[in-house]
C-alpha positions in Angstrom: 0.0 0.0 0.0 1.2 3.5 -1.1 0.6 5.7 2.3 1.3 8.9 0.3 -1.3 7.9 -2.5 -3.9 7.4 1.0 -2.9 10.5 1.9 -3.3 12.5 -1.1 -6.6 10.9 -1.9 -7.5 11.7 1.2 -6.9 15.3 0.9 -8.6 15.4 -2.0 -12.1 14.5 -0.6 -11.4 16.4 2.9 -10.1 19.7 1.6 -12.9 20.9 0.0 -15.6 21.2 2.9 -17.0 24.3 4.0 -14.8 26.9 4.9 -14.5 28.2 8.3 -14.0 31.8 7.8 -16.3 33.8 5.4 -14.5 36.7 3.5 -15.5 40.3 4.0 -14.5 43.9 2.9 -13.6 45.3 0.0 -10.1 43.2 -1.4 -12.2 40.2 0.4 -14.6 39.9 -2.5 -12.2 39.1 -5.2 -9.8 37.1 -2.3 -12.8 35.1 -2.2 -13.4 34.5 -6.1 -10.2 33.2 -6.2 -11.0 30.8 -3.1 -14.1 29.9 -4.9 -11.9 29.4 -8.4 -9.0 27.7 -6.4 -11.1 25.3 -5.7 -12.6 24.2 -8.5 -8.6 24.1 -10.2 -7.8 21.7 -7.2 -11.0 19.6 -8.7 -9.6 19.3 -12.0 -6.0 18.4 -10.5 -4.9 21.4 -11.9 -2.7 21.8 -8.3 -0.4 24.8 -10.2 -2.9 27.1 -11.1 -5.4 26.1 -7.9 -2.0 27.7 -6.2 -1.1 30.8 -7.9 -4.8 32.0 -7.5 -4.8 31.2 -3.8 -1.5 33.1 -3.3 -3.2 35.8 -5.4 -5.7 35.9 -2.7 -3.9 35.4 0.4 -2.1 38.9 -0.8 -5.2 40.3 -1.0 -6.8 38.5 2.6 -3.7 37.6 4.6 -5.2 36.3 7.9 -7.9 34.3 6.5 -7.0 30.9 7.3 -9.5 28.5 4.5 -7.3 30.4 2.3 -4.4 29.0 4.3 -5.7 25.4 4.4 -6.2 25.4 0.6 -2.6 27.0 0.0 -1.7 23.9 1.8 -3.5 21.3 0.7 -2.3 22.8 -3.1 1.5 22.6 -1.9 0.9 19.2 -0.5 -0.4 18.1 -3.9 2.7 19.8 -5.6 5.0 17.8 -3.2 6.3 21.1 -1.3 5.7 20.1 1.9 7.9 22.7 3.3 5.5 25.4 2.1 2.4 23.1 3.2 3.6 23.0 6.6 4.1 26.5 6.7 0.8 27.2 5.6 -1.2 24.9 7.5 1.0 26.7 10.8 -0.1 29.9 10.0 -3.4 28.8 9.6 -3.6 27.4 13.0 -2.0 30.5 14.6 -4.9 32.0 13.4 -7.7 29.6 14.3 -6.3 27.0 16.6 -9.7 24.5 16.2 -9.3 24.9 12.4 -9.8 20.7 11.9 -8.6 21.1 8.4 -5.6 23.2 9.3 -5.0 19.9 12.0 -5.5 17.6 9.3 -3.4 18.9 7.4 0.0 19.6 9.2 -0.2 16.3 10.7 -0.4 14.4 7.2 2.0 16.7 5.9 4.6 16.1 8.9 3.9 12.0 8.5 4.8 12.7 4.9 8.3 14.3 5.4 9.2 11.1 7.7 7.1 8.2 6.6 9.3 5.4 8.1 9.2 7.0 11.6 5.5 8.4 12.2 6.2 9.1 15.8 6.2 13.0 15.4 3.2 12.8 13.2 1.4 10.1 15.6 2.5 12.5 18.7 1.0 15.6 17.1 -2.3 13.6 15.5 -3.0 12.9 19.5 -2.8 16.5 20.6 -5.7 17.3 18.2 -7.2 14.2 18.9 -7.7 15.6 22.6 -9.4 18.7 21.2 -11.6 16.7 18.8 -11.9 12.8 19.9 -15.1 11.7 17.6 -13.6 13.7 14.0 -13.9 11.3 11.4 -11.2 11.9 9.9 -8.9 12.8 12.4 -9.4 8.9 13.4 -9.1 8.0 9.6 -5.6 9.5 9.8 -5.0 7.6 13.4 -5.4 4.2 11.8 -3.6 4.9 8.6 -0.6 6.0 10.8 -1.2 2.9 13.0 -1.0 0.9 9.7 2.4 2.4 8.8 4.0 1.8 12.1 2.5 -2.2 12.0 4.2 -2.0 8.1 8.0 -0.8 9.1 10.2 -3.3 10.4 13.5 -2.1 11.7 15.5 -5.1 12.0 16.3 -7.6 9.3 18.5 -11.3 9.7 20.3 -13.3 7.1 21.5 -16.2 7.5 24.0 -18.1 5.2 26.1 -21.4 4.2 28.2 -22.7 2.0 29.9 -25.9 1.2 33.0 -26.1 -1.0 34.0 -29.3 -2.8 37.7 -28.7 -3.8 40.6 -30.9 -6.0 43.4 -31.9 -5.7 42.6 -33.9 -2.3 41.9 -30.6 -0.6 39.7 -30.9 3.1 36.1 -29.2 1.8 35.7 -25.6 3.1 32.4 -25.4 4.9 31.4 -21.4 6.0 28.5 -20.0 7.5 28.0 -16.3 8.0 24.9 -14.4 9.8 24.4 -10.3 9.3 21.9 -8.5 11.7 20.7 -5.2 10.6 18.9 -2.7 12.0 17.5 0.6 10.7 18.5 3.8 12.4 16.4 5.9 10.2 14.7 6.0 7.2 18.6 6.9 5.5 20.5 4.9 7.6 21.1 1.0 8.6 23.9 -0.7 10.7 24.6 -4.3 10.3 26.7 -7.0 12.5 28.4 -9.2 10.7 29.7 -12.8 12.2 31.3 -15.5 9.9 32.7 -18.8 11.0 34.6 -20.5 8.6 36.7 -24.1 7.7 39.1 -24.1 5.4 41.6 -26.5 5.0 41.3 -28.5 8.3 41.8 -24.7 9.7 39.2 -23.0 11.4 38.8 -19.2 11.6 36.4 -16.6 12.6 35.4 -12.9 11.5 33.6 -10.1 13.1 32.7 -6.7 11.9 30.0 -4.1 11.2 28.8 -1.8 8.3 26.8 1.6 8.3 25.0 2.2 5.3 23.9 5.8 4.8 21.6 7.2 1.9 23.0 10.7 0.9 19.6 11.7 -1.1 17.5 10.4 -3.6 20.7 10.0 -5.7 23.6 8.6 -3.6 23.8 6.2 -0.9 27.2 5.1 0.8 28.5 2.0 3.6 31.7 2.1 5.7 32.7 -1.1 7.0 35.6 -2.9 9.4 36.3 -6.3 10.2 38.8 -8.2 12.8 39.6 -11.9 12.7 39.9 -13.9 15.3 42.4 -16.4 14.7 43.9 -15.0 11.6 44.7 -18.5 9.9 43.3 -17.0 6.7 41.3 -13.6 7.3 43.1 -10.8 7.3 43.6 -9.3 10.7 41.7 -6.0 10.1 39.9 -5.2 7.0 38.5 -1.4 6.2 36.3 -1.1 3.6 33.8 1.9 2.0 31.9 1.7 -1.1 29.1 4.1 -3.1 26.8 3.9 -5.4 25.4 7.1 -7.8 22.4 7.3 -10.0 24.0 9.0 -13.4 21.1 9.1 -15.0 17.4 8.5 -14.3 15.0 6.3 -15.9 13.6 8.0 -19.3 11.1 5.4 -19.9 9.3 1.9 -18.8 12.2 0.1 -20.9 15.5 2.0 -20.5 16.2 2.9 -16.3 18.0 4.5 -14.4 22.3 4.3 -14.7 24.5 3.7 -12.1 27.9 4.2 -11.2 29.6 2.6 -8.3 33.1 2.7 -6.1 34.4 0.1 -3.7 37.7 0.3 -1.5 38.8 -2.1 0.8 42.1 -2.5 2.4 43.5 -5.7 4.2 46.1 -6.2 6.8 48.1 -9.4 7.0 50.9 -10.2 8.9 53.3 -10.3 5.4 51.7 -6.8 4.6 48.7 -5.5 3.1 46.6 -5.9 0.5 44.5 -2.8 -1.5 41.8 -3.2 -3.6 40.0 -0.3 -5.9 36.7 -1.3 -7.6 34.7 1.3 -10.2 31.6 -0.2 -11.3 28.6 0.6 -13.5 25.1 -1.0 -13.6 22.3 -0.2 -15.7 18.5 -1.3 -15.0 15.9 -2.4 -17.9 12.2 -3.0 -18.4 11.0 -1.2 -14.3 14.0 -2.2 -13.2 13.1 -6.1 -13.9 16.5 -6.3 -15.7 20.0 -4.7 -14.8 23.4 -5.9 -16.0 26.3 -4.8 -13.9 30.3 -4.4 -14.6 32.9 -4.3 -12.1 36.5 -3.7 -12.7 38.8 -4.9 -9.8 42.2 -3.2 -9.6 44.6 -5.1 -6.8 47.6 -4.0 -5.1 49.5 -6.7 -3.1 52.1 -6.0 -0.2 54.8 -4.9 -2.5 52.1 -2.6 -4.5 52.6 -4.8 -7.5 49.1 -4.3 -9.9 46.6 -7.2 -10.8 43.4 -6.6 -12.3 40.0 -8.2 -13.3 37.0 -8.1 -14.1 33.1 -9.4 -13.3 29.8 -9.4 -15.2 26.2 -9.7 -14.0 23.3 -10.2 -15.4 20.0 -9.7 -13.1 16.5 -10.6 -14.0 13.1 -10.4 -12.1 10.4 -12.5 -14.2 8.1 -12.6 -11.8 7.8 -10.2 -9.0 8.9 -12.6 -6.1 11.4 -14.7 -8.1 14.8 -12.7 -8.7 17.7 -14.6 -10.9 21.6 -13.4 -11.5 24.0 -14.9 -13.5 27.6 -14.1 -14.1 31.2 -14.5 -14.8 34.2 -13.0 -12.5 38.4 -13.0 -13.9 39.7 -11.1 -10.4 41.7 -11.8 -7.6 40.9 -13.4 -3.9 42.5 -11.7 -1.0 40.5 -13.6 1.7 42.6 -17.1 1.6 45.7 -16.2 2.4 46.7 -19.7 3.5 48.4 -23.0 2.4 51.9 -21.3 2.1 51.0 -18.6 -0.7 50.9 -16.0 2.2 53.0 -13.7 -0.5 51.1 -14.5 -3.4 47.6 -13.3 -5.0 45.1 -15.9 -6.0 43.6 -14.8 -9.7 40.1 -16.9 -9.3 38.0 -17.6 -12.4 34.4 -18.0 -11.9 31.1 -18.7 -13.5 28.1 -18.5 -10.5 24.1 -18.4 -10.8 21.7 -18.3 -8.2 18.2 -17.2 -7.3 16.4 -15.5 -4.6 12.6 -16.4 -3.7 10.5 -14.2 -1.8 8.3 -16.4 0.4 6.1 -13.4 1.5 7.5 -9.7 2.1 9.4 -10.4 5.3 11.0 -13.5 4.3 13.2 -14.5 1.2 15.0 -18.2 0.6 18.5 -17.7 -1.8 20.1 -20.2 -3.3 23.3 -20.3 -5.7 26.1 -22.4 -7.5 29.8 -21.4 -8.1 32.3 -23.1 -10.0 35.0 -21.5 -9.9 39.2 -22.0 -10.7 42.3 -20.7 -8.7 45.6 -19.8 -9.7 49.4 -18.8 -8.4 49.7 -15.2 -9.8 53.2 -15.1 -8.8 54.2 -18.6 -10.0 51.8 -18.8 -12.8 50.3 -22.3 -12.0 47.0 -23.8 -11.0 46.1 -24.6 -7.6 42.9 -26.2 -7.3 39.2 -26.0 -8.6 36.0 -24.9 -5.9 32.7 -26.0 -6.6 30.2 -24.2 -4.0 26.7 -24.6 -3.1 25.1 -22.0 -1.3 22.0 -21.1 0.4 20.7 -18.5 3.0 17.2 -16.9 4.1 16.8 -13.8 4.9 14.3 -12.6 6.9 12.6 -9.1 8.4 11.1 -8.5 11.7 
């Protein structure tokens, strides 16, 4: 359900009641043609000219408050919901009962933060106290009680993988579980714990990431993670990444373009290990389609340069089944063991998976990886991975 579409439908039967003040004097008689023409523009949608006559008339009245209410109403419309809530103030300076004028600063402030309708919900109650059996006062109450049963602030994923490997290799098995939790409506933390064994070797990581949306534009994560044992991990790991919209959708088949930027830097005992990722992704048919180009540019401990490469391709059919498919030519800087402590591991992969959504809180993912290692420093092959992966995810 589109709260905002409740909410503008709803202003759109409510805002044209009976006015509260009548008009009187000599400017009045024309402020009020233009209140009476207003309103008939808001009627036809015509939200622009509805405002410019209502401004017109608020110069000529400036402490009537119905032509306050309809300014705001008209901004609301417009999506200026700074304006609207300025209007709809001064309208209740002026008559503090004005229902409308209630009505409308409280859907206007559940609009400017619709993930966290606590201000709203606080405000909606004040009036409420003043006017307990308005109709739709207590419309408003239940929508808002509707939005707060809707957000979920924490989500869980859980997820394993098993790793068949040759050469007579021990299989890897890993598991890995992320807890987020949303701060705001622009920004999330997660916890990250992974527990992995490789090679008869066991080792553990711990970390966190804050994501961060910038605007409607940009959003951007910092991350850092420890290991525990350091058998393979690095000990510290620093990583931030962004992601831009370059260009917005222009129609229902060609979407919106975006570039993206990951660093991460590793610590190992033998040195450290930088990584520098530019990407670009483009999105198809509403976003149904997107394929997705990364170019990984690798610096090992004595800043010699490796690069590669990966390409996805991601496909929605049907609106809870999402696919990906892909190929990857770049190097590994997470398995730093079985003697090649000094050496980066170029890996070769082709992987495919799925995601299901099971209902709007809770997704299954599986996916397949076949994928082939190699010596960059000594130019031979070290072994072949096969992994089998699955995970749920799950918000609460």
């Amino acid at each position: 359900m589109s709260y905002k579409l409740v909410l503008m439908l709803s202003f759109f039967a409510y805002s044209s009641t009976i006015l509260a003040n009548p008009i009187y004097g000599n400017n009045a008689i024309k402020a009020e043609q233009l209140l009476n023409e207003s309103i008939e523009a808001k009627k036809m949608q015509n939200f622009n000219l509805a405002a410019q006559k209502l401004e017109s008339a608020l110069v000529l009245s400036p402490t009537n408050s119905d032509i306050l209410v309809q300014l705001g109403f008209n901004y609301y419309a417009l999506k200026n919901l700074d304006q609207a809530k300025q209007a709809f103030q001064k309208a209740l300076v002026l008559a503090p009962n004005y229902v409308d004028a209630q009505y409308g600063l409280v859907s206007v402030v559940l609009a400017q933060n619709i993930d966290n309708p606590s201000e709203a919900e606080l405000l909606l109650n004040h009036y409420l106290t003043q006017s307990p059996n308005d109709t739709q006062l207590l419309t408003l109450k239940k929508t808002i009680t509707d939005i707060k049963k809707s957000i979920h602030y924490w989500t869980l994923n859980v997820a394993g993988t098993h790793s068949h490997l040759t050469k007579s290799y021990a299989d890897w098995n890993e598991m890995e579980f992320a807890l987020s939790y949303k701060l705001s409506k622009t920004s999330t933390i997660t916890g990250h714990v992974a527990q992995s064994h490789r090679f008869n070797m066991n080792d553990q990581r711990i970390g966190t990431t804050f994501w961060h949306t910038l605007n409607d534009r940009a959003y951007g994560y910092l991350s850092g993670f420890t290991a525990t044992s350091k058998k393979f991990f690095a000990r510290y790991t620093l990583a931030s990444g962004a992601d831009y919209v370059l260009l917005s959708s222009t129609n229902e088949y060609f979407n919106s373009l975006h570039i993206t930027l990951d660093l991460k830097f590793d610590h190992y005992n033998d040195g450290n290990i930088k990584s520098i990722t530019p990407g670009i992704e483009q999105y198809f048919l509403n976003d149904r389609l997107s394929i997705a180009g990364k170019w990984y540019n690798t610096y090992d401990q004595d800043n010699n340069h490796t690069n590669g490469f990966l390409i996805k391709l991601t496909a929605t059919p049907i609106e809870k089944l999402h696919l990906f498919i892909g190929y990857s030519n770049a190097q590994e800087t997470s398995d730093r063991s079985n003697r090649y402590n000094h050496s980066l591991i170029k890996a070769k992969a082709h992987f495919v998976g799925l995601t299901y959504d099971v209902s709007d809180r809770l997704s299954l993912q599986f996916n397949y990886t076949a994928e082939g290692r190699k010596d960059t420093n000594r130019n031979r092959n070290l072994y072949n991975k096969k992994t089998l992966g699955c995970g749920i995810k799950w918000t609460f």
